[in-house]
Legacy VTK file of the C-alpha trace (Angstrom):
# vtk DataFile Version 3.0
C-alpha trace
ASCII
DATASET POLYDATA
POINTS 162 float
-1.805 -13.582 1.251
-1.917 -15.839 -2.133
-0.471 -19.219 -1.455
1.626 -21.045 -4.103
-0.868 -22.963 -5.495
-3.008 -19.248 -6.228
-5.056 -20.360 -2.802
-5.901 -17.641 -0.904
-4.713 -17.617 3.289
-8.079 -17.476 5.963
-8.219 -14.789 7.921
-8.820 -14.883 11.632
-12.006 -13.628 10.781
-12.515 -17.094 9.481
-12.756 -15.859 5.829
-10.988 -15.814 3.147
-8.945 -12.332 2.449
-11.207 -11.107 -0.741
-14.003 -11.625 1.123
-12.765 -9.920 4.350
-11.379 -6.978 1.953
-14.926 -6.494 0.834
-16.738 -6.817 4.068
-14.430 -4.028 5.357
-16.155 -1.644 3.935
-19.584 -3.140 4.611
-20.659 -1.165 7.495
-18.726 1.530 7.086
-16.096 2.558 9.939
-17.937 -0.230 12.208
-16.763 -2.889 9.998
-13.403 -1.483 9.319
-12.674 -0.840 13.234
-14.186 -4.297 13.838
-11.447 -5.814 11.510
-8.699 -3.555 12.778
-9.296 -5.452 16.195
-9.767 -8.568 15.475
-7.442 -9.398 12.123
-4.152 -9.379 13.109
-1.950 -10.914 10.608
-3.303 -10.688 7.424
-2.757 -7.194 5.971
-4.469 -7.357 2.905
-7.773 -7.404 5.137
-6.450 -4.759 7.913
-5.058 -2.076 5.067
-8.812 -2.230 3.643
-10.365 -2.046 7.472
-7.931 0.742 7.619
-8.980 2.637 4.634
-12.358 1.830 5.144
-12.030 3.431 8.397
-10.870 6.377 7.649
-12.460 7.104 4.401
-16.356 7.009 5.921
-15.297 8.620 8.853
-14.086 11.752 6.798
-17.633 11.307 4.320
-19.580 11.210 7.686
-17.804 14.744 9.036
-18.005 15.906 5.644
-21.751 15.086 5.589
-22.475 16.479 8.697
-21.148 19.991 7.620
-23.186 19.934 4.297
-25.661 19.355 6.504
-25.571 22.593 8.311
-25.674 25.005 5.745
-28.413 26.123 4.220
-29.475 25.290 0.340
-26.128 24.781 -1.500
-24.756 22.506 1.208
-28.090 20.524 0.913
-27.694 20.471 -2.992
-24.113 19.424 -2.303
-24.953 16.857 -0.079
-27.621 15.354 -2.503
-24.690 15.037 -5.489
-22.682 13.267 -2.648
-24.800 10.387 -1.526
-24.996 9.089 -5.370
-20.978 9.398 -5.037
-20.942 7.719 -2.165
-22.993 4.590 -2.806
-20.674 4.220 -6.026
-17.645 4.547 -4.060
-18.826 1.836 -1.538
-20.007 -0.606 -4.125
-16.727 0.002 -6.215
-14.498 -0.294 -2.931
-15.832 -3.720 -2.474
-15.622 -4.960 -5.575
-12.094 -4.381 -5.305
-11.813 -5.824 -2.172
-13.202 -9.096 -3.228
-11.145 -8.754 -6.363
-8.055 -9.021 -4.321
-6.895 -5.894 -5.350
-4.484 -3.570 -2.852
-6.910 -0.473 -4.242
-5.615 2.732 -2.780
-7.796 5.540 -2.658
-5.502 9.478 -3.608
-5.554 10.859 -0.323
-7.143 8.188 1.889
-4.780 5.299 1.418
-1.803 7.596 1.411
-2.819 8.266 5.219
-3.738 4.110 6.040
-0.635 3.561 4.689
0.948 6.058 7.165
-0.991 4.364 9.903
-0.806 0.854 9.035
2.875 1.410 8.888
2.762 3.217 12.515
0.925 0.623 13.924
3.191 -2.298 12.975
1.354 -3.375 9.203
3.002 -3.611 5.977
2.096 -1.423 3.454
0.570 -1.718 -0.157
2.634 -3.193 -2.615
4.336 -0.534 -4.641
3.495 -0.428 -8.298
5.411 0.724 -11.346
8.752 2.610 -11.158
10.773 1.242 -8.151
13.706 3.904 -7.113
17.486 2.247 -6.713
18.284 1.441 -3.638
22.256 3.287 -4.356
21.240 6.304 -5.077
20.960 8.335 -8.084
24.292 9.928 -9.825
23.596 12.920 -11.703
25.132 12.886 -15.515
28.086 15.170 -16.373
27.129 17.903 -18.111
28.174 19.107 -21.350
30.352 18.001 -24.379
33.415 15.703 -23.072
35.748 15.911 -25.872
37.516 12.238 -26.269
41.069 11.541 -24.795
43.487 10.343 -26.407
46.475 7.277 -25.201
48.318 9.003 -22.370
46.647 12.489 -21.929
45.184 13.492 -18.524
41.404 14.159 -18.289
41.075 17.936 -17.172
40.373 18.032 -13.621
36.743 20.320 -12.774
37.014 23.732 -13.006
39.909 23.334 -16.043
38.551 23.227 -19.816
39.143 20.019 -21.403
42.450 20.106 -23.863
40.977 20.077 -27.402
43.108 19.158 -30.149
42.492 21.475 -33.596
LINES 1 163
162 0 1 2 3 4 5 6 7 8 9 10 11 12 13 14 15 16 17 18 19 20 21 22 23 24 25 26 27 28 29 30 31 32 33 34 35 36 37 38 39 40 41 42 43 44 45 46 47 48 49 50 51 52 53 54 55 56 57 58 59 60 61 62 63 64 65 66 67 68 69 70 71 72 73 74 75 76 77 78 79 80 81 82 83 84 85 86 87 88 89 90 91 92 93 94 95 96 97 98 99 100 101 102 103 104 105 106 107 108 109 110 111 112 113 114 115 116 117 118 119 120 121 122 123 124 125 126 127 128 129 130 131 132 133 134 135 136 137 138 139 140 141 142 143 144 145 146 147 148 149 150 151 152 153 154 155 156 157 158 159 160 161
């Protein structure tokens, strides 16, 4: 968390929480399970363990069935490590950027889990829903009333004057 004074809070890991939100993603899963256990407080560090986590977990199953079949998966798979090294170097940059970077699918689902296992969630950006509730807008022409007249109740066409 950002103090104040644009200071950044240690983690238990010792570190400050860029660095920890790079280092997440490191090793991979081993890195981001490592900071699951240990970081317990800050949750800039344990959403990017928890993405971290899950995202290289799903590359290495992913990886594993490319693997297995025969000529296109192998062609497939060698299009995916480039990917991957990007993805990992670009991950951590926004780690150590302090940015709350959430992947499409991935950090939909360590939201979901940080938010089942006790953590706060990403900071929503742009449009922020009421918290009332939404009224939907009459619809159609309401013809002006005049001093004293009732307004037609629904169902009733409104009194129009000619």
């Amino acid at each position: 968390m950002t103090m104040p004074n644009g200071q950044q809070t240690p983690t238990a890991l010792g570190v400050t929480e860029n660095l920890g939100g790079a280092l997440a993603y490191l090793l991979g899963p081993i890195t981001g399970i490592l900071f699951l256990l240990i970081e317990k407080n800050n949750q800039f560090v344990r959403f990017h363990a928890m993405q971290s986590t899950i995202l290289w977990v799903a590359m290495f199953i992913l990886s594993s069935v490319l693997g297995i079949i025969p000529i296109l998966g192998w062609l497939v798979l060698l299009l995916l490590i480039p990917f991957q090294i990007i993805l990992w170097l670009f991950l951590m940059y926004k780690g150590y950027s302090h940015e709350w970077y959430k992947l499409p699918i991935v950090g939909d689902i360590a939201e979901q889990q940080m938010g089942a296992i006790g953590g706060a969630a990403a900071p929503q950006q742009g449009y922020q829903q009421p918290q009332q509730g939404y009224q939907q807008p009459q619809q159609g022409y309401q013809q002006p009333f005049q001093q004293g007249q009732q307004p037609p109740q629904q169902g009733q066409e409104p009194y129009y004057q000619g």
